[in-house]
C-alpha positions as CSV (number, residue, x, y, z in Angstrom):
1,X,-15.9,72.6,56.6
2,X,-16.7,74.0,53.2
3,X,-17.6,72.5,50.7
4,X,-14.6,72.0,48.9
5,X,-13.5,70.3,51.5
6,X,-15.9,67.6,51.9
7,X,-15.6,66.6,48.5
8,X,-12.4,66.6,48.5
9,X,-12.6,64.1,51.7
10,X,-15.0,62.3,50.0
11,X,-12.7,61.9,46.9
12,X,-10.2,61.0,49.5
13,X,-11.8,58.0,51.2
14,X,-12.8,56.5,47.8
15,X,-9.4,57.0,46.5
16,X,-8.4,55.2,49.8
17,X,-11.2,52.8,49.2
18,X,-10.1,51.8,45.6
19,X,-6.3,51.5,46.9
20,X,-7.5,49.2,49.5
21,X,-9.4,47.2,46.7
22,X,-6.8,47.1,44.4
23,X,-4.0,46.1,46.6
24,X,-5.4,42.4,47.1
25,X,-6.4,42.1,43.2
26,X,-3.2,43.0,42.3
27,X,-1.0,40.8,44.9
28,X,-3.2,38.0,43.2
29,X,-2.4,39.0,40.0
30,X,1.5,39.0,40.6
31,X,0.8,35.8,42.0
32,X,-1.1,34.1,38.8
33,X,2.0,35.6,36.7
34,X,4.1,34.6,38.7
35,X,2.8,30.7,38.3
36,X,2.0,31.3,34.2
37,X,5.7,32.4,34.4
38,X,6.4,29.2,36.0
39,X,4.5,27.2,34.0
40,X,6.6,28.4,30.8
41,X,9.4,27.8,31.6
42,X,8.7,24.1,32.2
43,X,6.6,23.7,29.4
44,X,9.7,25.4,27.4
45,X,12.3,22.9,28.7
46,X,9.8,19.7,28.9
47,X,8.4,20.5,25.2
48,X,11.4,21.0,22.8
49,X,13.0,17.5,23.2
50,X,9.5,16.2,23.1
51,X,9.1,18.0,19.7
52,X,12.4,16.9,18.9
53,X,11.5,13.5,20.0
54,X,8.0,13.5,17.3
55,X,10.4,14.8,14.5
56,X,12.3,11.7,14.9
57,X,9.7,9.6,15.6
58,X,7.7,11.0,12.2
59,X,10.6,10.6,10.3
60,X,11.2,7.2,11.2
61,X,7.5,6.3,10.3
62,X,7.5,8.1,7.3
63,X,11.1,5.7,6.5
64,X,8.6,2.4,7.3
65,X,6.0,3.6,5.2
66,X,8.6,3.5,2.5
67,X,9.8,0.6,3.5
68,X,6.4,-1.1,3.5
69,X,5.3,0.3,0.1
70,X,8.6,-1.3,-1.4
71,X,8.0,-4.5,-0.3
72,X,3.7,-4.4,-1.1
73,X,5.4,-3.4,-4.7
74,X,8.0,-6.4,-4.7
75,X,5.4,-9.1,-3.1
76,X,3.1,-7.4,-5.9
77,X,5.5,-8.5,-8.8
78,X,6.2,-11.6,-6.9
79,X,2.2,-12.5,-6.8
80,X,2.0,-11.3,-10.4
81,X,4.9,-13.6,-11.2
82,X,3.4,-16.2,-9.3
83,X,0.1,-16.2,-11.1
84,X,1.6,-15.8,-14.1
85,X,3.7,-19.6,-13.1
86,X,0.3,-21.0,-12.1
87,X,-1.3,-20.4,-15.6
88,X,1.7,-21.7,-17.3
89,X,1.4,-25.0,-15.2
90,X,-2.3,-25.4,-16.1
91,X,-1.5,-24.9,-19.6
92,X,1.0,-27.4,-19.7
93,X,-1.7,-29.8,-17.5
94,X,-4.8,-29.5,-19.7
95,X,-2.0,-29.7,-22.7
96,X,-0.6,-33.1,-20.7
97,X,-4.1,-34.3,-20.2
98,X,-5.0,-33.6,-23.5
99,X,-2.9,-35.5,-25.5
100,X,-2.1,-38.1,-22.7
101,X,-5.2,-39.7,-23.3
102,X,-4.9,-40.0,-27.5
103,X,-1.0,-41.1,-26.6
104,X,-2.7,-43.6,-24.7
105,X,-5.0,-44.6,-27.0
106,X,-2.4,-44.3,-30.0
107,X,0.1,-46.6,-28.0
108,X,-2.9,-49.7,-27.3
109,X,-3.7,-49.1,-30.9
110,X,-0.2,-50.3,-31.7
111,X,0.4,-53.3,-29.2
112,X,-2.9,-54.3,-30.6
113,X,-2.0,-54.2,-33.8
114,X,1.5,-55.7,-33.0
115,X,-0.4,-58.5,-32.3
116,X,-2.3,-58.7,-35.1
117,X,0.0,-58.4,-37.9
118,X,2.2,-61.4,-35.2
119,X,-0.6,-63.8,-34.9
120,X,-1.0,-63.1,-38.9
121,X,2.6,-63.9,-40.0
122,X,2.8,-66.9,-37.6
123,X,-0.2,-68.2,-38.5
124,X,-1.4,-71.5,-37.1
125,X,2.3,-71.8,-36.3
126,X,2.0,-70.9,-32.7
127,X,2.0,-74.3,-31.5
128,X,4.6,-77.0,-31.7
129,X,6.3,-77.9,-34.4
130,X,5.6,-81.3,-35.6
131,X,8.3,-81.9,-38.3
């Protein structure tokens, strides 16, 4: 055998050798593509109506939100209205209280002096009459 030859037998076997290496890798990599294929397709068909799903579900929040915010904004004006009631009332009380007391006072003044100016025109009069 020349020389040739051998290394062309040499080149031969590891050409041989590499084949027979490469023929399990790439089995197993048809394999894996084969299942990341797979996996896909039913992440394609379980995801859309699951996005589609969120949209709806986003859009509904996003209506509650809006919802909510109106009615913090009407129980706002409602509060504010409220308060606004509650001041008036405690004007009018201390106002009541106020002059309650002096009407009170103004009104014994009078029966008092209703009194008075009666036991002043009658006189000694308010016993019997001896005539």
């Amino acid at each position: 055998m020349s020389l040739v030859e051998v290394a062309a037998l040499i080149v031969a076997v590891a050409f041989a050798a590499l084949v027979g290496f490469m023929v399990p890798v790439l089995l197993q990599a048809r394999k894996a593509v084969a299942e990341v294929e797979q996996s896909l397709v039913r992440i394609n068909t379980e995801l859309l109506p699951l996005l589609k799903e969120m949209r709806v579900t986003m859009a509904n929040l996003n209506d509650l939100v809006e919802q909510a915010r109106d009615g913090v904004d009407h129980a706002s004006v409602l509060l504010h209205t409220a308060g606004d009631i509650g001041e008036s009332i405690q004007q009018v009380h201390n106002m009541v209280r106020g002059t309650g007391g002096s009407l009170l006072r103004s009104a014994v003044n009078m029966v008092f002096a209703g009194i008075q100016a009666a036991t002043t025109a009658f006189g000694g009069r308010v016993g019997p009459r001896n005539s």
